[in-house]
VEXTI-891900 format. One line per 8 residues: number of its first residue (from 1); their letters; for each residue x, y, z of C-alpha. Coordinates in steps of 0.5 Angstrom, whole numbers, plus 500, padded with zeros to 3 digits. Layout:
NUM) a) X,Y,Z  ... $
# end
This chain:
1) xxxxxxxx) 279,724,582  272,722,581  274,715,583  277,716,590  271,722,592  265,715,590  270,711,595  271,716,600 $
9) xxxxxxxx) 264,717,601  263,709,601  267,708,607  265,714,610  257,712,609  259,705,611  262,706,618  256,712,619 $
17) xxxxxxxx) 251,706,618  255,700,623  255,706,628  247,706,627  246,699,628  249,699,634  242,697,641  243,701,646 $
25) xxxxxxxx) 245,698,652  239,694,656  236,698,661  239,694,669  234,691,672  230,692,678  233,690,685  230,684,687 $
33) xxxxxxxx) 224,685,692  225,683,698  224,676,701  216,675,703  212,671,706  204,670,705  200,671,713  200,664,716 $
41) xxxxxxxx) 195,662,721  197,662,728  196,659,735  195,662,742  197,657,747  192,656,753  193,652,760  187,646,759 $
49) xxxxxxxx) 186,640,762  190,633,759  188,626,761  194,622,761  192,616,756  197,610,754  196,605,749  201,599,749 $
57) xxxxxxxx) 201,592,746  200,586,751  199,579,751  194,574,755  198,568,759  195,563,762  197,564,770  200,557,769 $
65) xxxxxxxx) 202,554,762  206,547,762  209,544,757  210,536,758  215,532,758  218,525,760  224,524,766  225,517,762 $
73) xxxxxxxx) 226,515,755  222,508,753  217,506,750  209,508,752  205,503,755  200,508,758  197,514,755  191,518,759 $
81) xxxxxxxx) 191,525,756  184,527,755  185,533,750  182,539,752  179,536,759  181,537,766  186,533,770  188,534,777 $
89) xxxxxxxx) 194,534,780  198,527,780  193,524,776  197,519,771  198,522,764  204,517,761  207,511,763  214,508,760 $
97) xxxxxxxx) 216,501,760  219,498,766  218,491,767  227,491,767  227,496,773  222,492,776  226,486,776  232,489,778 $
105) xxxxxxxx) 227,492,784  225,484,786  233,482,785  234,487,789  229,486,796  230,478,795  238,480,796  236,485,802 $
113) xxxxxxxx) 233,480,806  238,476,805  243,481,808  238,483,814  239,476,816  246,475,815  247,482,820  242,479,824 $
121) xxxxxxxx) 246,472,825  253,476,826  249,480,831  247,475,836  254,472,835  259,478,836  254,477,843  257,472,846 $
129) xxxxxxxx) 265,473,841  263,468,836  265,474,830  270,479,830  267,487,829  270,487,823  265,482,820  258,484,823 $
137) xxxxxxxx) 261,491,820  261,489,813  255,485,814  252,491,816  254,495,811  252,491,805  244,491,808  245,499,807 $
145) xxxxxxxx) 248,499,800  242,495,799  237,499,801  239,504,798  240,501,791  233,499,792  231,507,793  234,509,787 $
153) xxxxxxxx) 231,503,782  224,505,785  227,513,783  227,511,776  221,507,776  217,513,778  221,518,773  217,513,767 $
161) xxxxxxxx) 211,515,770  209,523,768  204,525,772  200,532,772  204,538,776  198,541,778  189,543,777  189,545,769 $
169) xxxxxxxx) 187,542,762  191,538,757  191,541,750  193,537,744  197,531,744  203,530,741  204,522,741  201,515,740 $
177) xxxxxxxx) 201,509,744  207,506,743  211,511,741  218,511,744  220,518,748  226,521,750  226,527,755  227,532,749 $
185) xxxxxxxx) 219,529,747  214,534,748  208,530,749  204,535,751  201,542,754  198,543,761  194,549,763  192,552,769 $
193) xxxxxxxx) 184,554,770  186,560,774  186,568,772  190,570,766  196,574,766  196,580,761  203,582,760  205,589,756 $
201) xxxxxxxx) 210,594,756  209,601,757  215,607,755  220,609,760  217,616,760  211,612,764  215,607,768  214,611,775 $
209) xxxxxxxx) 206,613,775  205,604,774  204,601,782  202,595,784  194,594,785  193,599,779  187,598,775  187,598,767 $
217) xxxxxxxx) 183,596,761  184,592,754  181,590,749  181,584,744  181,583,736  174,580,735  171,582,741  167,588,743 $
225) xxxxxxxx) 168,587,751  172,592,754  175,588,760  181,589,767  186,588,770  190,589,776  197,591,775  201,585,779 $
233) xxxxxxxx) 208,588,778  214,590,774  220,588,772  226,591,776  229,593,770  228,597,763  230,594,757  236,596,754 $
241) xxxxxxxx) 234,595,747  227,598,747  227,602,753  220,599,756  218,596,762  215,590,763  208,590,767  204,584,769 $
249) xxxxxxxx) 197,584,771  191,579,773  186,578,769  179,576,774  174,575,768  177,571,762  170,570,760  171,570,752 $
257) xxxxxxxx) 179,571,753  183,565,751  191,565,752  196,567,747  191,573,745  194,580,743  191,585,747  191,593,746 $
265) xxxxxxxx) 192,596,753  189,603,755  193,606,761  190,612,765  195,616,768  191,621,772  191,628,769  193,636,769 $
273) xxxxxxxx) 190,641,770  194,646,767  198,643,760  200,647,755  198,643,749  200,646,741  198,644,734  203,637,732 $
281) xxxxxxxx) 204,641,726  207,647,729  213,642,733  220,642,728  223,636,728  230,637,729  237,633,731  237,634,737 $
289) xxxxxxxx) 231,639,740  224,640,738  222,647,735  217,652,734  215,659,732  214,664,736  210,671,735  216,676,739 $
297) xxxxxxxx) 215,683,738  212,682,730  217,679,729  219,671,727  223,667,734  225,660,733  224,658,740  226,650,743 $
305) xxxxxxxx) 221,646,746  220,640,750  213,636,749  210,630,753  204,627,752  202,626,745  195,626,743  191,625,735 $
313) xxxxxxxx) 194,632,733  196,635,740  202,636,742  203,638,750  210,642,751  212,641,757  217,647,757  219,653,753 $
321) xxxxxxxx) 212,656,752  208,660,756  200,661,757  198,667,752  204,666,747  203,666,739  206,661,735  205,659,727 $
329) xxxxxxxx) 201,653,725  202,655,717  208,656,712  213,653,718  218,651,711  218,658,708  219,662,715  226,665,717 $
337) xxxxxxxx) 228,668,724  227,675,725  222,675,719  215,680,720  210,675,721  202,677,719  197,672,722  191,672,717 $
345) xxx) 187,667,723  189,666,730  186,660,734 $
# end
């Protein structure tokens, strides 16, 4: 009896002491806050006024630029290419070998008078019935198939002979006395000593503010000078593959300048005197507009832009904006539409 009272209180000390041990359940959470964002420094957009400047790659062309070769293929006898001195036009600079064709061409005037003798008999002849027609005919037509093989002999003749296409300098020769040429031989370049051309390409944007007769200013590696060129003209189409437009101007002071240079273009495009330029930063690249955030009512609205003229950290929007608007400048990853906006500054 006593026994089963000591086990009776046993258990029941045991099932009071579990009951003990029990944690109270953990008090919940506190509701998460509310999503914040720091204040963010903002910008009042204002008309000002924006000089149109474009930079643009070019390159410094001779006005003319002639690479050489001979009509003919043979041997040089002759070769007058002062290198880096003036020729004029038609100045002999390469001479091939044409003892052969001369040969023909003595062969050939030694037949013809020959022939003109013989016509000249058949002639007086066919005169008093002497000939039939038929036979002053053939003498007659062996006379003209002559000359006119004598014409095409002195023709090759003259293709051994290249001589200058025009006033300009000889650059570097590429063959020696002796050599054997083909036409596929470049013997050497010819450059004319007028202006210089000055190609570039300017964006597609641009292509309609570029006329003809328009002045614009570059400068070259090395070189301090600034110097210009009147635009020439345009190509007539705008390249599919970069959507530039070629421009050619002519360069009046090459002093210092030589061709082949690579020249930094500076394009003025006139100004506007009510542009509405913002911070780049506050533009949002997007897939396929651009983007900023506008101050509406204290509140965060993201509005889409269109931007022109873009300069070292402004941006002009062309449309989308208004005189007197307030955007973010600041914390453009944390903010979300509808958002309360605090500006700590304003510019």
């Amino acid at each position: 009896m006593l026994f089963r009272s000591s086990l009776l209180f046993l258990v029941l000390f045991f099932l009071a002491a579990c009951s003990d041990s029990k944690q109270a359940p953990a008090p919940a959470a506190p509701p998460k806050a509310a999503y914040n964002v720091t204040a963010v420094e903002g910008f009042i957009v204002k008309p000002g006024i924006l000089s149109e400047n474009v930079t643009a790659a070019g390159t410094l062309l001779a006005s003319e630029e002639t690479e050489l070769h001979p009509e003919a293929s043979g041997r040089v006898v002759t070769i007058n290419l002062p290198e880096g001195r003036n020729v004029r036009k038609g100045d002999l600079l390469v001479k091939i070998f044409d003892q052969d064709l001369r040969t023909q061409l003595s062969k050939l005037e030694s037949q013809l008078k020959q022939a003109e003798i013989t016509e000249q008999r058949l002639g007086d002849l066919l005169k008093v019935k002497g000939v039939s027609q038929q036979e002053y005919d053939l003498a007659a037509l062996q006379v003209q198939t002559l000359k006119s093989e004598i014409e095409l002999v002195r023709i090759n003749i003259g293709k051994t002979e290249l001589r200058a296409p025009y006033d300009g300098v000889i650059g570097l020769r590429r063959i020696s006395p002796g050599a054997y040429v083909t036409p596929a031989s470049a013997v050497a370049t010819i450059r004319a000593t007028g202006a210089l051309k000055l190609d570039f390409a300017v964006p597609e944007k641009y292509s309609a503010q570029l006329r003809p007769g328009q002045t614009v200013s570059f400068s070259v590696d090395g070189n301090p000078t600034s110097y210009s060129a009147v635009v020439e003209a345009t190509e007539q189409s705008i390249s599919a593959d970069t959507r530039n437009l070629l421009v050619r101007a002519i360069v009046k002071n090459k002093t210092g300048l030589l061709p082949g240079a690579f020249a930094e273009v500076n394009l003025s495009l006139g100004q506007k005197n009510q542009a509405l330029m913002v911070p780049s930063q506050a533009i949002i690249p997007q897939a396929r507009d651009k983007k900023v955030i506008l101050n509406r009512d204290g509140k965060a609205r993201f509005v889409t832009v269109k931007t022109g003229v873009r300069q070292a950290e402004m941006v002009e929007v062309t449309d989308g904006l208004q005189a007197g608007d307030t955007i973010a400048t600041t914390g453009i990853l944390f903010l979300r539409p509808d958002v309360p906006l605090q500006f700590s500054k304003i510019n």
